[in-house]
Phi, psi and omega in degrees: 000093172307359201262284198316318187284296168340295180299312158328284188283015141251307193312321171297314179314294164297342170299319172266012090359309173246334177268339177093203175344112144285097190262089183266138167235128191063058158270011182292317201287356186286135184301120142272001181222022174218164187270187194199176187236075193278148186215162209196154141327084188326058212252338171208169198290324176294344208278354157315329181299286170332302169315273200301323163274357162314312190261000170298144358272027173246172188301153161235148171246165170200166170270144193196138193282146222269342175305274209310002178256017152307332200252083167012256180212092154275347195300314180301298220288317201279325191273336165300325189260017153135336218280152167236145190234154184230125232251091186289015148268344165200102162319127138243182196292342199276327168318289190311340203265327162292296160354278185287333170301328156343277197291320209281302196241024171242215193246326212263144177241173187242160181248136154251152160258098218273346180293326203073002211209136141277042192217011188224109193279346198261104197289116160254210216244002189300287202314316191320266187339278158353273256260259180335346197239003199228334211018065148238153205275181183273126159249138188286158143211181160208159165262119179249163199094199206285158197240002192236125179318338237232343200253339158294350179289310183292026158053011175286172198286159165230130166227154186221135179215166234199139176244159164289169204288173174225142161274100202266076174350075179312344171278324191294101152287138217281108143246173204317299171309327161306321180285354170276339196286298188259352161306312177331294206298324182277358152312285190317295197313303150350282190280330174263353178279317181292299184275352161299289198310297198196087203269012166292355196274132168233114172329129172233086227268128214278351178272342193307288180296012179261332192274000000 
C-alpha cells in the first residue's frame, strides 16, 4: 500500500518536527508472523496513528465512530488508512464480524481501545471477545507524551513500549469472571509499561481539566 507508506513517512516526519524524539520500546514483543489485537489506553485523538507507526511495517484496521465518515473526504482519507465505522450506540454482532475476518484471513491486525473513550478508565470486553473468536493474541501497549494538540509544540518526548502478548483461551467461556481476569492482566500489563517509562507520569484527561 503506497498510500499507507507515504503517510507513515509524512505523519512521522511532521510529528517529529514539532514534537521532536519518538522512542519506542520492546517492538521485539510484536507477533511477526501473525495478526494480533493491539490495545492501549485511549489518552489521545492521535494517538491511534502513533500505534500503527510504532508497529511498521505491519498494517492496521481501527474503529472510528461513524460521525467522522459524514465528511466525503475525511471518509477516503481514514478508510484508505484502515478505519472502519462504528455506531457506538448500538453495537452488534456486525461491529465484530469485519474485525475478526480481518485478523483470521487478511494482512491487517487491529487497534482497540479497551475504555472505548479517552474520557473513560473503564476496561470492557470487545478486544477480550475480538481476541477469542478470531484466536489471535492481545498485545498491550501505551502511550506516553502530549496529551493536548496544542502541548506538540513543546517538543517534549513521546514513547510508546509494547507489552507481551495475552492468550485468550479460544475454548474457555468470557463469562463475567473471566473477562475480569484478563482485563486484570491487561491493566497490569499496562500499569508496569507505564511505570518503566516514567513512574512519575500520570494520564490527566484534558475534558477533565477544563471543569
Amino acid at each position: 500500500m503506497l498510500f499507507y507508506r507515504f503517510i507513515r513517512v509524512f505523519v512521522v516526519s511532521f510529528v517529529g518536527l514539532i514534537n521532536g524524539r519518538v522512542t519506542y520500546l520492546h517492538k521485539d514483543r510484536l507477533p511477526k508472523d501473525d495478526n494480533f489485537v493491539l490495545v492501549g489506553p485511549h489518552r489521545t485523538w492521535w494517538d491511534p496513528v502513533w500505534y500503527a507507526m510504532a508497529s511498521y511495517p505491519k498494517k492496521f484496521i481501527f474503529m472510528a465512530k461513524k460521525e467522522l465518515f459524514k465528511n466525503p473526504a475525511m471518509r477516503i482519507l481514514i478508510e484508505t488508512l484502515g478505519a472502519f465505522p462504528v455506531d457506538r450506540k448500538n453495537v452488534g454482532t456486525d461491529t465484530i464480524k469485519y474485525p475478526i475476518n480481518e485478523l483470521k484471513n487478511g494482512n491487517r491486525s487491529l487497534i482497540m481501545f479497551p475504555t472505548g473513550s479517552r474520557h473513560s478508565q473503564s476496561l470492557k470486553s470487545g478486544s477480550i471477545l475480538i481476541a477469542k473468536l478470531s484466536k489471535k493474541p492481545i498485545v498491550p501497549a501505551v502511550y506516553q507524551g502530549p496529551v493536548k494538540f496544542s502541548h506538540l509544540f513543546k517538543r517534549n518526548n513521546t514513547t510508546i513500549s509494547f507489552g507481551e502478548p495475552i492468550i485468550i483461551d479460544p475454548k474457555a467461556r468470557l463469562t463475567d469472571e473471566k473477562i475480569a481476569e484478563y482485563n486484570e492482566k491487561i491493566q497490569a500489563s499496562f500499569d508496569a509499561l507505564d511505570k518503566e517509562i516514567n513512574p512519575n507520569w500520570v494520564y490527566v484527561d484534558p475534558k477533565q481539566q477544563k471543569k
